[in-house]
C-alpha angles and dihedrals in degrees: 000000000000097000084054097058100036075056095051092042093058091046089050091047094052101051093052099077105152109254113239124242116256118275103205112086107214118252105206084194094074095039122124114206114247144087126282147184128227138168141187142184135209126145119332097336131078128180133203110188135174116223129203123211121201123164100346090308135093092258090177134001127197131198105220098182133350132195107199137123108216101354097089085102090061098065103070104049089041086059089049096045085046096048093044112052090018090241128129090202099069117143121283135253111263104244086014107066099127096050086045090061090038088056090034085061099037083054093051095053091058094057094046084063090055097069116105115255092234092054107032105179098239 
């Protein structure tokens, strides 16, 4: 029994890596109004959103499914930092960093959808 959990221990450490912060900064300039869907995976958590584009800026930002553990309470004050400064690499929530940056990703996918295909912003 203890073999088995030392086992199960290791596998549930290693597959909690902290997910990075997103590394594109938006630019509102390039942005297409509409609504878009974006996911993203790290760890344990994964995070599905709906973004919605008016006027070149994330006007509203859903969160359609997300596996976490504890990090339910992250979602909505990273809506609320990303809606607010229009920036995908807002500080995370205290206890739920790794499901921030999850939603923060997810976020940023989204966006990157947004571009418009005759201005992408690499």
């Amino acid at each position: 029994m203890t073999v088995l959990r030392l086992f199960l221990g290791c596998l549930l450490f290693l597959s909690c890596a902290m997910t990075p912060p997103p590394e594109s900064a938006i630019n509102p300039a390039l942005l297409k109004d509409g609504i878009y869907e974006g996911s993203y995976r790290g760890g344990p958590n994964k995070a599905v959103v709906r973004v919605s584009i008016a006027e070149g800026k994330i006007s509203s930002i859903k969160v359609v499914a997300h596996q976490a553990w504890r990090g339910r309470k992250a979602e909505q004050p990273i809506m609320e930092r990303i809606i607010a400064t229009q920036s995908t690499n807002v500080d995370a929530v205290s206890g739920a960093t790794n499901s921030s940056r999850v939603i923060m990703n997810a976020v940023q996918n989204a966006v990157e959808k947004a571009y418009s295909p005759n201005n992408p912003p690499w």
